[in-house]
KELOSE-983352 format. One record per residue: residue in three letters; x, y, z of N, C-alpha, C, O in turn. Coordinates in pm, whole numbers, plus 32768, in hexadecimal, padded with zeros to 4 digits. Example, Ala and Ser with C-alpha at 12.3 -4.5 7.8 and 13.67 -1.06 7.14 Angstrom:
<recs>
Ala85277DC7830C84CE7E3E830C85287EB6830C85907EB4834E
Ser85057F1F82C485577F9682CA850A80038313853D80728324
</recs>
This chain:
<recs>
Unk5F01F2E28F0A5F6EF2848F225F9DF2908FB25F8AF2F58FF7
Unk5FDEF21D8FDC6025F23A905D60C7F26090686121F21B9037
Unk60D9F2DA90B06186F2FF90BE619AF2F3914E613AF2DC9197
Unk61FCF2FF9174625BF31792096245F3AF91DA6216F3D8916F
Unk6279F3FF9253628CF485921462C2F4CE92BA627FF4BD9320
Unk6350F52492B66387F53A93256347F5919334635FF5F792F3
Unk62AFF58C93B8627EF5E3941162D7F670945362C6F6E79439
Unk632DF63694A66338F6A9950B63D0F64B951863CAF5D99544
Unk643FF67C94F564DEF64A951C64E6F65795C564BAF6A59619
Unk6537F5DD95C5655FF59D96426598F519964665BDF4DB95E3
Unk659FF4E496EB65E7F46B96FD6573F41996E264FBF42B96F6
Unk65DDF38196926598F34B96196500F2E496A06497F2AB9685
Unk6535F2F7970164E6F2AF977F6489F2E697866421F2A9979D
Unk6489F374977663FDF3C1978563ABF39D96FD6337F3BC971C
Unk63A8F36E967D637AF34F9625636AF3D295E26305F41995DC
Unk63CDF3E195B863A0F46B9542637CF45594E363A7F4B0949B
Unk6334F4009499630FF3DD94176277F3A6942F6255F35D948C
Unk6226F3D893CA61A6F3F293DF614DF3A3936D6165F3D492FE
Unk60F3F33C936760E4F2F692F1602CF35E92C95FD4F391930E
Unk6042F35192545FD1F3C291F15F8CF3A091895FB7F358912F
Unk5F31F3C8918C5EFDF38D90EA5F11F41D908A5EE9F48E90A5
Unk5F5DF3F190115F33F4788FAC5EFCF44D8F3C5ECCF3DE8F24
Unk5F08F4C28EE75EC8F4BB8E5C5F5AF4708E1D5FC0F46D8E62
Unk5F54F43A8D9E5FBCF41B8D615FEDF45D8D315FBCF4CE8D32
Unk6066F44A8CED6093F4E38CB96092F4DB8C1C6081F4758BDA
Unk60A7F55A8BED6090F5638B356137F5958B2B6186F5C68B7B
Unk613DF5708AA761CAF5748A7661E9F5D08A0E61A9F5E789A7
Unk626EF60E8A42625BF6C189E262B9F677895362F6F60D8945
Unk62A1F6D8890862D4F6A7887B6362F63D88826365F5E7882A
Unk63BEF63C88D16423F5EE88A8641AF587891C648EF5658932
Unk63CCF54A896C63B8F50889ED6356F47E89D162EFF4608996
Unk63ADF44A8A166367F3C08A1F6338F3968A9B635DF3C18B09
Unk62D7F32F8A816282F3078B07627DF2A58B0E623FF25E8ABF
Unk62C8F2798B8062C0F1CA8B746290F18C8C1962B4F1C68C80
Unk6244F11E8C1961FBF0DC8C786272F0988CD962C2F0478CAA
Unk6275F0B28D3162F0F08C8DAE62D0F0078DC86266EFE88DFE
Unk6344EF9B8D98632DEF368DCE6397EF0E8E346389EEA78E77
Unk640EEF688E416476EF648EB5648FEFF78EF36450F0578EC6
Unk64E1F0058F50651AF07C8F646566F0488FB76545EFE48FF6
Unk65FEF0988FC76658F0679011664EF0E0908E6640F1569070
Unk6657F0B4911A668FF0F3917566FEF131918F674DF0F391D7
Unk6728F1BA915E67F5F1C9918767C7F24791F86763F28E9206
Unk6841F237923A6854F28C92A16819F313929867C0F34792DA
Unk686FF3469224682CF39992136798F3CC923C678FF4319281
Unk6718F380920D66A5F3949235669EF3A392BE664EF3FC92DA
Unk66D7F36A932F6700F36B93AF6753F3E793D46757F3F8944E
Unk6790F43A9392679EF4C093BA6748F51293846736F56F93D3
Unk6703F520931B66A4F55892E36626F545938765FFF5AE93B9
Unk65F8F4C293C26592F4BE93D665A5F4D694846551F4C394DB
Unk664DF51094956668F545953B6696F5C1954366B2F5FF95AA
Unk66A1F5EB94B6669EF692949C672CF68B94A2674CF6F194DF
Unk679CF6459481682CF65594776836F67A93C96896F6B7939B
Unk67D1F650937E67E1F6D99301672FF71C930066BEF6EC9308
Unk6759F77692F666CEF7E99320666AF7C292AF669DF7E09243
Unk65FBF79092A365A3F77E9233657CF81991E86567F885921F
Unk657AF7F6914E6573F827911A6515F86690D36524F8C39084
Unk6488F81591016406F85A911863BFF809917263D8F794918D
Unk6363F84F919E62ECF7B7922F62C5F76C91F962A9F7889185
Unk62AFF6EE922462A0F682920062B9F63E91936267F60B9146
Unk633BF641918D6376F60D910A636EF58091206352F5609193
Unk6381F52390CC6374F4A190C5641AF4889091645FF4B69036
Unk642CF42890FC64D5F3F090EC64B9F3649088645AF3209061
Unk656FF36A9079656DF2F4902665A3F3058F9E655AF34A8F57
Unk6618F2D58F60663EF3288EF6669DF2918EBF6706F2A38E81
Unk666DF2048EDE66B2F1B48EA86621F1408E8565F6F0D98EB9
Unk65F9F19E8E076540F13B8DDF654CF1218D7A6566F16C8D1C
Unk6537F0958D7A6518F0588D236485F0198CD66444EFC88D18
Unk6462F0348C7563F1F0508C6E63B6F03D8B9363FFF05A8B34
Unk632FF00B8B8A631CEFF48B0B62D6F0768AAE6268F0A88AC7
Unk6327F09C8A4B62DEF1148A296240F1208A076219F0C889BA
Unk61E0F17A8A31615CF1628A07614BF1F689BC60D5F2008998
Unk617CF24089A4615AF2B8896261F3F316892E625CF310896E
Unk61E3F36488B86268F39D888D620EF451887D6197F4728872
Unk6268F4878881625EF52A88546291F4F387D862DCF49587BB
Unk623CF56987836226F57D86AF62B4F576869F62D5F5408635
Unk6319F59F86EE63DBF5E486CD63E6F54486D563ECF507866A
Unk63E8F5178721642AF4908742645AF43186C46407F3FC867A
Unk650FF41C86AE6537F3B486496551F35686756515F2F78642
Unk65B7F33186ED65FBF2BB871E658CF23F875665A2F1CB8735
Unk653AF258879264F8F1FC87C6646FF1F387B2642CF25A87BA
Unk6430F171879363AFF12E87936342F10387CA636CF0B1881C
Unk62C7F10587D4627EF0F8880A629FF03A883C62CEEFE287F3
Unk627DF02F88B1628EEFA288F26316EF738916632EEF01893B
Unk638EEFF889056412EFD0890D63FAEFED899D63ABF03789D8
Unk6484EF7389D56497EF7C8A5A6527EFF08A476575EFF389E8
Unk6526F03D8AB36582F0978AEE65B1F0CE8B58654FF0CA8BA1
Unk6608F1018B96660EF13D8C006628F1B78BED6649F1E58B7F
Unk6615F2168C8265FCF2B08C8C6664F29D8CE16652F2408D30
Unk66CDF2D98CEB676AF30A8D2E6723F3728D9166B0F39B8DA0
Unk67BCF38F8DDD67C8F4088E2467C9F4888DDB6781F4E68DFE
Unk681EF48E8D72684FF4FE8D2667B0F51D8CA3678DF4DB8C41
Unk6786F5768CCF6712F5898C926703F5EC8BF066BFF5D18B8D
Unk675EF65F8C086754F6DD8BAE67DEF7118BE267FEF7228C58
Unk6830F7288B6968ABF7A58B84687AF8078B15681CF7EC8ACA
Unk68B6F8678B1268ABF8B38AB668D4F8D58A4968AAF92789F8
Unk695FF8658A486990F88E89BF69D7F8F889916A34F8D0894C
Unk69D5F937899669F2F9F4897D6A98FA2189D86AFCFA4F89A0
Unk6A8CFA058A5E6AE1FA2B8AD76B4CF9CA8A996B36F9618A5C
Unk6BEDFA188ABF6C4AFA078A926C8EF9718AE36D06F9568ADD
Unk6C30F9218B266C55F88E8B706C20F85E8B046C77F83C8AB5
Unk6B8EF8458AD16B6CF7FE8A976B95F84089E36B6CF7FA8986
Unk6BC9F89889CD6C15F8A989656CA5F84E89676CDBF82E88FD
Unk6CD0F83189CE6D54F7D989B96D35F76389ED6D93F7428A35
Unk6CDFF71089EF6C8DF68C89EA6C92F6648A9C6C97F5F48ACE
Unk6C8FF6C08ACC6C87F6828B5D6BDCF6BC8B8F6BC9F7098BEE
Unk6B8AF6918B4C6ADBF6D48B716AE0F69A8C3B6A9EF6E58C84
Unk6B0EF64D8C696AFCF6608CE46B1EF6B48D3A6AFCF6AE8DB0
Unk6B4DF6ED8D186BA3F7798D586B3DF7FE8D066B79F8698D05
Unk6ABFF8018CCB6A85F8558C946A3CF8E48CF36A15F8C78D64
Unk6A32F93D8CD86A0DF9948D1E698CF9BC8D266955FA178D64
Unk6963F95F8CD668BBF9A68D11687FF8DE8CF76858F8C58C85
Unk687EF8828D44683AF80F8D3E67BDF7D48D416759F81B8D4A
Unk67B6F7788D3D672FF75C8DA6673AF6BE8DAB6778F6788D5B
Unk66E5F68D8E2E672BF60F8E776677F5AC8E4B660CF5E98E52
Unk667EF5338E2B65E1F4FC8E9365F8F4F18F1D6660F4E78F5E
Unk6577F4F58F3F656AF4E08FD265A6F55B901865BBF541908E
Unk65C9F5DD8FF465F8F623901465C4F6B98FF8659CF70F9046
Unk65D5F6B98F5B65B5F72A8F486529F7238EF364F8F78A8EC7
Unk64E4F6918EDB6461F6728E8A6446F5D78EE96476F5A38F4E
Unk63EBF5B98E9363C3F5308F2163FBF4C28EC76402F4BA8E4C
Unk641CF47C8F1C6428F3E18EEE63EEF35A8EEB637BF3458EC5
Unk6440F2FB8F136405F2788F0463D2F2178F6F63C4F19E8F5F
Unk63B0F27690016359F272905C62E2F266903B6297F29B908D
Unk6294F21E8FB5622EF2308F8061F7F1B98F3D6246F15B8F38
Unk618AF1A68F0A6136F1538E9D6172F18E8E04616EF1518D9A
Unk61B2F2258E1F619FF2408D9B6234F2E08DA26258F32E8DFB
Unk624DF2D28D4C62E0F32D8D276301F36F8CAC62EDF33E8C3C
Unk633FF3F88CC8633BF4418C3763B9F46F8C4863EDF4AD8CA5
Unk63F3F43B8BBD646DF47A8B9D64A5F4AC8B3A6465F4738AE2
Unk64F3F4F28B01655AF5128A946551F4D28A1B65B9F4918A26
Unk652DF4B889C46583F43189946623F44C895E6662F3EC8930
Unk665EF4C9896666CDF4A089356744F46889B567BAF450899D
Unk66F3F4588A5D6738F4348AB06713F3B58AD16732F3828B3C
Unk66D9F3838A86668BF2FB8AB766E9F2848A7E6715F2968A0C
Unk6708F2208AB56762F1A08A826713F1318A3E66A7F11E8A76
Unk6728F0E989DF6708F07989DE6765F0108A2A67D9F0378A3B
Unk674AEFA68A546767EF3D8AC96796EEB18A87674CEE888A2E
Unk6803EE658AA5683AEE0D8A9967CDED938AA66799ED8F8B15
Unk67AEED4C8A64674AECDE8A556781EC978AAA6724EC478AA1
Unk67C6EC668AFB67FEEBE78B4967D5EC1E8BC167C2EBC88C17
Unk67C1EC908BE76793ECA38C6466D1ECDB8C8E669FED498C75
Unk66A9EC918CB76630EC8D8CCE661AED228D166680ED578D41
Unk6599ED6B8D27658DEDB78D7865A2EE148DEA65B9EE8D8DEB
Unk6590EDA58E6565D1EDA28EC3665CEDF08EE16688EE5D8F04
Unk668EED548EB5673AED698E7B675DEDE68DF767C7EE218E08
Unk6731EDFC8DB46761EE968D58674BEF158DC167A9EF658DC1
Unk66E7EF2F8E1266CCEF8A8E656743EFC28EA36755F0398E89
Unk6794EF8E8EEB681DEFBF8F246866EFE58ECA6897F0548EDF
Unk6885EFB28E6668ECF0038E006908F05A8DF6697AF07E8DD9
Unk6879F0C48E16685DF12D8DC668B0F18B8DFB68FCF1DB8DC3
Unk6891F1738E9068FFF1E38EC46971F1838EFE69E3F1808ECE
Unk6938F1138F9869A2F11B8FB96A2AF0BF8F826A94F0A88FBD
Unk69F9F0928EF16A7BF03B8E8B6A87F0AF8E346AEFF0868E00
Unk6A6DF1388DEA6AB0F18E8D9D6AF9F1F98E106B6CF21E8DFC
Unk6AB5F2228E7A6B20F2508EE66BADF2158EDC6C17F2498EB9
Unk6B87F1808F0F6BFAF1458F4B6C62F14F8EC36CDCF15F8EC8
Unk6C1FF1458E616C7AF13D8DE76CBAF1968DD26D23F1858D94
Unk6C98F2048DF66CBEF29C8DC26D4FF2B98E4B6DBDF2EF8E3B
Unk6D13F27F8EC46D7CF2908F4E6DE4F2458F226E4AF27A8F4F
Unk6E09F1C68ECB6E64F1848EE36E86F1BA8E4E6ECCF1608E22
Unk6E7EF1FC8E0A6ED0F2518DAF6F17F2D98DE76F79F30F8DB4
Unk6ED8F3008E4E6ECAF3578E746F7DF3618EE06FD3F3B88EED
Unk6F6CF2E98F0E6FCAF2908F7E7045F2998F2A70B0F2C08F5A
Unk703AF27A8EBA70ACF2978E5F713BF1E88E6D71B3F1DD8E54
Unk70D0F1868EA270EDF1058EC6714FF0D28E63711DF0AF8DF8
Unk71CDF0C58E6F724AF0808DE57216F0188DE771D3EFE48E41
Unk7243EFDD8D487238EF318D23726DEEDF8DCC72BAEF0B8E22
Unk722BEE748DC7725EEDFB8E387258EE568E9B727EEE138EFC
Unk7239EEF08ED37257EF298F2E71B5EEEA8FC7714CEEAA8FC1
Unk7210EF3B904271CAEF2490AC715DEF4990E1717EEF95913C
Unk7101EF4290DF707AEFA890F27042EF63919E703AEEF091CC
Unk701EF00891E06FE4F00392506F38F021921D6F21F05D91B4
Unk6ED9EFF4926B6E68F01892576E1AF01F92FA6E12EFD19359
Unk6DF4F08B92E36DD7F0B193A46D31F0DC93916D04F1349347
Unk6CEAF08293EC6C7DF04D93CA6C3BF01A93586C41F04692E6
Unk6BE6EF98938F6BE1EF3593256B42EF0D93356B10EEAE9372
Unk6AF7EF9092D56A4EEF6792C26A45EF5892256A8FEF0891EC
Unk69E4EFAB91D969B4EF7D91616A23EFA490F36A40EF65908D
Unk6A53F00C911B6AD3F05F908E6B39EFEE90B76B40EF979060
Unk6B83EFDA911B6BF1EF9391426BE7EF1A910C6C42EEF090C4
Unk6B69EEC8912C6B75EE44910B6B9EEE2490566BE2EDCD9020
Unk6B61EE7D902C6B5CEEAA8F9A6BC6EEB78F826BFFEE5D8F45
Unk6C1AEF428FAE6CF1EF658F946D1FEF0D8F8D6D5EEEEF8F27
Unk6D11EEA590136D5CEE7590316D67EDC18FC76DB0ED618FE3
Unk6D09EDCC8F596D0FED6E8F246D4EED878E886D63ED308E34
Unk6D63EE0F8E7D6D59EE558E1D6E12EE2E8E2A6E5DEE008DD3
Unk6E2AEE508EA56EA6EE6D8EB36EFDEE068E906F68EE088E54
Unk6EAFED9C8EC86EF3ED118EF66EFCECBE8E426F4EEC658E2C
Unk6E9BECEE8DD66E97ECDA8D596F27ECE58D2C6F65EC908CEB
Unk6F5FED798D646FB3EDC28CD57040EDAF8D847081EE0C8DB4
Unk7040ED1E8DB470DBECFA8DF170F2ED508E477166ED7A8E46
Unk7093ED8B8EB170B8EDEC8F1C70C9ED608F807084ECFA8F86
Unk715EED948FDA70FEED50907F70B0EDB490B470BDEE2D909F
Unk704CED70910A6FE3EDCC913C6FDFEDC291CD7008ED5591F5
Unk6FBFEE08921A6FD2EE1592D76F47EE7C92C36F41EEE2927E
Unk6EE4EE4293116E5AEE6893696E76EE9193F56EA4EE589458
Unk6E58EEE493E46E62EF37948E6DEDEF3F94B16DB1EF729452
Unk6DA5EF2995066D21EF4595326D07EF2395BF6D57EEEB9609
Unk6C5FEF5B95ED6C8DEF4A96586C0DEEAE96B36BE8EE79971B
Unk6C01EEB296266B7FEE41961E6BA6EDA6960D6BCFED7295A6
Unk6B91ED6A96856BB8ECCA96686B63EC6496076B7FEBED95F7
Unk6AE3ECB695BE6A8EEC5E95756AB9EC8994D76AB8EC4D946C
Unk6ADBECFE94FD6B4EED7094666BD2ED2594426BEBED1793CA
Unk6C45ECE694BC6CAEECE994B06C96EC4A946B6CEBEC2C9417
Unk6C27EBDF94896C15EB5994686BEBEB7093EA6C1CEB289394
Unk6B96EBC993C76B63EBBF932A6BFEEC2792DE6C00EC1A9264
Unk6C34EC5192F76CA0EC7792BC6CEDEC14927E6D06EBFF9207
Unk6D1EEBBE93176D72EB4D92F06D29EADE92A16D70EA81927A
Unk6C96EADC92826C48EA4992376C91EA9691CF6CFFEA6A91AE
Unk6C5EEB1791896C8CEB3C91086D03EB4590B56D04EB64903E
Unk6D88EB1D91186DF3EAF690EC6E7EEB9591226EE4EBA590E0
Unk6E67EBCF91706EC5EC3F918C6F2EEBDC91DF6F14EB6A9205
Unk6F99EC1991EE6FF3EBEE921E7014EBE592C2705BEB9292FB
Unk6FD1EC4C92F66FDFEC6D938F6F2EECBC93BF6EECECF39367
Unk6F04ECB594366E6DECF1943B6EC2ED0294E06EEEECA1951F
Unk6EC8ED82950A6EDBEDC395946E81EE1E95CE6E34EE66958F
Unk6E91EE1796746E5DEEBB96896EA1EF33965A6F17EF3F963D
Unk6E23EFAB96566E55F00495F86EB3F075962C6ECBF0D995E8
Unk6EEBF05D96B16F1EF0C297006FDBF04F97087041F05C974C
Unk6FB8EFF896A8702BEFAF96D57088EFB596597047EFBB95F1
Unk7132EFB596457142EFAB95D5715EEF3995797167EEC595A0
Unk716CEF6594EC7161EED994A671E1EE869495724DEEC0949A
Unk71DDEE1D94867248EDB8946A72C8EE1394507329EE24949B
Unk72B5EE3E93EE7337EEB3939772FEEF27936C7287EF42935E
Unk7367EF6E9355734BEFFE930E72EFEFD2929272D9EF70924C
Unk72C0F06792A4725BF07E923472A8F0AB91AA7311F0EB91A0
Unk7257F07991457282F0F890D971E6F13E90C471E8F1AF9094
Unk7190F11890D87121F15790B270B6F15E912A70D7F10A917E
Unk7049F19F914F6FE3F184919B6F69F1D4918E6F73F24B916F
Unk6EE5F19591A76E81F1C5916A6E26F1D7921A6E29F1729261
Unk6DEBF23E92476DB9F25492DC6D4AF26692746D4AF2A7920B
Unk6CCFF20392C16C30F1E8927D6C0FF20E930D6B9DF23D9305
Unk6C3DF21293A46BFEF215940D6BEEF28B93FC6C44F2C293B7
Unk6B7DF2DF94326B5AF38A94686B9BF3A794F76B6AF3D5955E
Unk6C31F37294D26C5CF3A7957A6CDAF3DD956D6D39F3909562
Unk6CEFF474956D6D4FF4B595706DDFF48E95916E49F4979553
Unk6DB2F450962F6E15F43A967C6E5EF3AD96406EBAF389968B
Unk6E4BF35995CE6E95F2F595776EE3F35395166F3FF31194E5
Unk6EE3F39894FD6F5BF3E594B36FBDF3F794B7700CF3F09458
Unk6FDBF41C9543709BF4219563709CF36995847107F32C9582
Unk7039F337959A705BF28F959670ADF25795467111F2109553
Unk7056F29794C47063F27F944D70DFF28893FC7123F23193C5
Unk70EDF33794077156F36D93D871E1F2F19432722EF2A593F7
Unk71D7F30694CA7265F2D394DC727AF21A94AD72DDF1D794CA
Unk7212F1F0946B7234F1849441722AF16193B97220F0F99377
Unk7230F1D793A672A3F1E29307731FF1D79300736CF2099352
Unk734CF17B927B73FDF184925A7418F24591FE73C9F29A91D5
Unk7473F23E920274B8F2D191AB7462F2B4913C7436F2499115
Unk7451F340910A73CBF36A90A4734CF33690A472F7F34A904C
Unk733EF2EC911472B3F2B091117230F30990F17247F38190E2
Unk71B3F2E490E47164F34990DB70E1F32A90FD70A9F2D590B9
Unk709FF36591637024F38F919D6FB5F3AA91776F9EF422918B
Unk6F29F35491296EFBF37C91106E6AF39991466E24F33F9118
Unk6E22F3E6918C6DC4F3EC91D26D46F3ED91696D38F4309103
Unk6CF5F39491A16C75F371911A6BD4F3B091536B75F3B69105
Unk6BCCF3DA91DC6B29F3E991F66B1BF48991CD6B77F4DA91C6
Unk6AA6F49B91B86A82F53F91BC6A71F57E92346A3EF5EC9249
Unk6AB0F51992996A78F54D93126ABDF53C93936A92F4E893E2
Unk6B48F59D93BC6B7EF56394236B9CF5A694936BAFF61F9488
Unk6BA5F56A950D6BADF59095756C43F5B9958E6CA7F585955D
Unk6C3CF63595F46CDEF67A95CB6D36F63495F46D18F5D7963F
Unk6DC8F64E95CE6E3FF637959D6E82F62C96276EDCF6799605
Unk6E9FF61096976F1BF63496D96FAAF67E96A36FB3F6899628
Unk701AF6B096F5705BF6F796A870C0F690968370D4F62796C0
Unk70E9F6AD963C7166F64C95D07208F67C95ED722BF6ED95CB
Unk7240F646961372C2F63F961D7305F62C957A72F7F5CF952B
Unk734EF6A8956E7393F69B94DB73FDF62A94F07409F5F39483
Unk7430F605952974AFF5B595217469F5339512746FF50D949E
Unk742EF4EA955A73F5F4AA9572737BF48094EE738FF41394BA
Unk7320F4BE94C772A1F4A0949572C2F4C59422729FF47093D1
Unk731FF56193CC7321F573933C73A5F573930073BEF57B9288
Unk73F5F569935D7488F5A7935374A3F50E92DF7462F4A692DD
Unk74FCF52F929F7546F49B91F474E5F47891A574CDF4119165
Unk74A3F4F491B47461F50A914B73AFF4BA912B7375F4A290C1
Unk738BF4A791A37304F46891B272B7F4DC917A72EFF545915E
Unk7222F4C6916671D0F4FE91107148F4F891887144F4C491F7
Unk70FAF533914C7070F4FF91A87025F55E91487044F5D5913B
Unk6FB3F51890FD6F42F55390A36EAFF54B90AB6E7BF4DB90A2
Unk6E74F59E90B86DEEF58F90A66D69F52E904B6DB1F50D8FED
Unk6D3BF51990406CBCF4DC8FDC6C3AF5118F756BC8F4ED8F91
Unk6C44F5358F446BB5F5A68F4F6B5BF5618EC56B82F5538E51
Unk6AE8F5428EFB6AAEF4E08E706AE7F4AB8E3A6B3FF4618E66
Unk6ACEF4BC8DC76ACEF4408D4B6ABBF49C8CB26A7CF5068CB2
Unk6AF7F4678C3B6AB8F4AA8BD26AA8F4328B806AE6F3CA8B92
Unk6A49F44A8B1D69FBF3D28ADC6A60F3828A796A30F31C8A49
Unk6AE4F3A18A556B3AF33B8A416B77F2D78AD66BA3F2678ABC
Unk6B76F2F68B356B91F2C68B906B5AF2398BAD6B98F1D18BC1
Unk6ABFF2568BA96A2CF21A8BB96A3AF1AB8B396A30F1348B56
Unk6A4CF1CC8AC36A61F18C8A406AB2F1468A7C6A8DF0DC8AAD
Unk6B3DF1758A886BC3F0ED8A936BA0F0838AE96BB6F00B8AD6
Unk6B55F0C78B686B41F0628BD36AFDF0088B9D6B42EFAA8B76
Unk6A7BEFFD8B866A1FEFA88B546A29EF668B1C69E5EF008B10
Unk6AA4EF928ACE6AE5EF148A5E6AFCEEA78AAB6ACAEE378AB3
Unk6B6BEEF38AF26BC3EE9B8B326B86EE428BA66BB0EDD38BC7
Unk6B22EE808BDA6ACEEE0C8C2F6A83EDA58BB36A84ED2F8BD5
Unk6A61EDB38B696A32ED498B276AAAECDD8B166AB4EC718B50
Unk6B05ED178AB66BA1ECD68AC36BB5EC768B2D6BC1EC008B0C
Unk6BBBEC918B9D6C18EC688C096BB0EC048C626BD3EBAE8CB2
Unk6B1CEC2A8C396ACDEBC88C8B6AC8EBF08D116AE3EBA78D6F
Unk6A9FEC798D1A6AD5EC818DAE6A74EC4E8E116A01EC4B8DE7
Unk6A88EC228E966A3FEC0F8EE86A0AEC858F2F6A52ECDB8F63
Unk695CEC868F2D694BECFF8F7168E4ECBF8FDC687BEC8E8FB3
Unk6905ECC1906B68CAECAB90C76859ED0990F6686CED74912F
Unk67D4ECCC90D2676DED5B9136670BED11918E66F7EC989198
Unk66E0ED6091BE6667ED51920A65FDED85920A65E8EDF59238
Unk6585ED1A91C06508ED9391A664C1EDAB922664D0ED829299
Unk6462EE0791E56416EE4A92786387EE8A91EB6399EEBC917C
Unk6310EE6A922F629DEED391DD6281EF6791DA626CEFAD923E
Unk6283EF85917B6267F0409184623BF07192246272F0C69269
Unk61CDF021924361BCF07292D561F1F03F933B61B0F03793A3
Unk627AF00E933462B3EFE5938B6344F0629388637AF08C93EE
Unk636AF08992FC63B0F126931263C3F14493856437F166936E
Unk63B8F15993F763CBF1689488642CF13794C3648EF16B94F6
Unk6401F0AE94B66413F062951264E4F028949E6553F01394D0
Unk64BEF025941D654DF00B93D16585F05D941B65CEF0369476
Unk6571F0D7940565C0F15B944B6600F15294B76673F17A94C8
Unk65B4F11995106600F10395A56649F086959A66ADF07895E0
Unk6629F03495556693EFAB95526707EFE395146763EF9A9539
Unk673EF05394B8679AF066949E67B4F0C594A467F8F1039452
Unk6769F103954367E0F158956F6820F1449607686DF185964E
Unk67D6F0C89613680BF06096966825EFF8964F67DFEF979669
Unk6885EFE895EA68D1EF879596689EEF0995C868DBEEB19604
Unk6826EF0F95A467F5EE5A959667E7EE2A951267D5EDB294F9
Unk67F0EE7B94C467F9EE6A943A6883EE1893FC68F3EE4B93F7
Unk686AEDB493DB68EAED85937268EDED7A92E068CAED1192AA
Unk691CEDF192906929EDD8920C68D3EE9B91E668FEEF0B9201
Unk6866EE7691A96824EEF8919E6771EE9391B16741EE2B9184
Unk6748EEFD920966A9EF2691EF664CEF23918F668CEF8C918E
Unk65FFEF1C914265A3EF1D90E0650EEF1890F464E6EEA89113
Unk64CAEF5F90EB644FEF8B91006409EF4890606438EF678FF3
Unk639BEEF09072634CEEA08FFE62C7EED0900B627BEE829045
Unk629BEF308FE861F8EF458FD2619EEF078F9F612CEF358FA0
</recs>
């Protein structure tokens, strides 16, 4: 089969991703194998493939939002069928056992494992996964379009719970690629006003087609205080942005796995009446469940842009020199 597979980490210009032929893979008793007919591009893979998260063995194959038709089951396997379409998530294996995933928060688990991270993914002709982490997919959305969900619409879903956003309340969203476009429709469903901060004029126009209320630069502040805000950009230095354009108790929620440091924060200013500022960290498979619903529900619009498996490269650099509008998708 053919994979991408991160050679040697670096800048995404130098091409760190290496295209290969392998054997296919066999599927251990509870694992399914399904034929890649999408994969979504998220950032993520873009720090994975410039060494901003350290790979987790050589030449791993990125990609952890595949969508794909099952062609083979392990003997254990109950939930899913031969010829079912599905997708393979980020969140691969928790353990179960450790006292996070004893009180239903498995993303916070202590011993994990990621696709595209810590096993290969959907950089491929062909993909092996879990089946008890594997989704079935909302019929209204074709391929393509289901591919982003996986991560960057159950992310975004999980950040704007996370945001702790009141009924009718105000939501900031600071950068606006594949998770954002997603929140921010999510948001606009359940009576948020919404304000796009970004720093992209082809970002701030597709913001405003989708119906937000305000689309700015991201160093600028918004119309009004915040009550809520969700930072999707990997840039540290939007945080005290952030924070000071919050109203009292507002709350901060930072969504990438991957950020560049913090400047220092003025308490009076950035936390003082009680502002908040919270982290992100995966997803757990009720998360993934609710979302999916709810994108079927809501009809969401998911903007991508395909690109062919051996073009992996070249997606990479379009979105990490934000030429990308919406999310990426790789079609083998």
């Amino acid at each position: 089969m053919r994979a991408s597979v991160v050679d040697v980490p670096g800048p995404v210009d130098d091409h760190p991703l290496l295209a290969v032929d392998r054997d296919e893979p066999e599927v251990g008793r509870t694992e399914v194998r399904v034929r890649v007919t999408a994969c979504g591009v998220c950032r993520t893979d873009l720090h994975l493939a410039e060494g901003d998260l350290p790979p987790h063995h050589h030449r791993v194959v990125p990609g952890h939002e595949v969508v794909g038709i099952v062609d083979r089951l392990g003997p254990d396997c109950q939930r899913i069928v031969l010829g079912q379409r599905v997708g393979i998530p980020w969140l691969r294996h928790t353990c179960g056992a450790c006292a996070w995933c004893r009180r239903g928060a498995e993303n916070l688990c202590l011993a994990p494992a990621f696709t595209g991270w810590d096993a290969d993914g959907g950089y491929a002709e062909v993909a092996v996964a879990p089946e008890p982490y594997v989704y079935r997919l909302p019929d209204r959305f074709d391929d393509e379009h289901a591919a982003p969900l996986l991560c960057a619409g159950i992310i975004g879903y999980r950040a704007l719970k996370r945001a702790a956003l009141p009924p009718g309340g105000r939501l900031g969203i600071y950068g606006f690629g594949a998770s954002a476009h997603l929140t921010a429709q999510v948001a606009l469903a359940q009576g948020a006003t919404v304000h796009v901060l970004t720093r992209s004029a082809d970002a701030q126009r597709h913001a405003l087609d989708l119906g937000v209320h305000s689309a700015g630069p991201a160093d600028a502040p918004p119309p009004e205080p915040l009550d809520s805000a969700i930072l999707f950009a990997p840039v540290g230095s939007l945080v005290p942005v952030a924070l000071a354009a919050l109203d009292r108790r507002g709350t901060l929620a930072v969504a990438g796995i991957h950020l560049s440091d913090i400047p220092v924060l003025d308490y009076a200013r950035h936390l003082f009446q009680e502002r908040t500022i919270c982290s992100v960290t995966a997803n757990t498979r009720a998360d993934g469940e609710e979302f999916l619903a709810l994108a079927g529900r809501l009809r969401l619009r998911v903007t991508t842009r395909p690109y062919p498996l051996d073009g992996a490269d070249i997606a990479l650099r379009d979105l990490a020199h934000d030429r990308v509008t919406g999310a990426a998708v790789l079609l083998p």
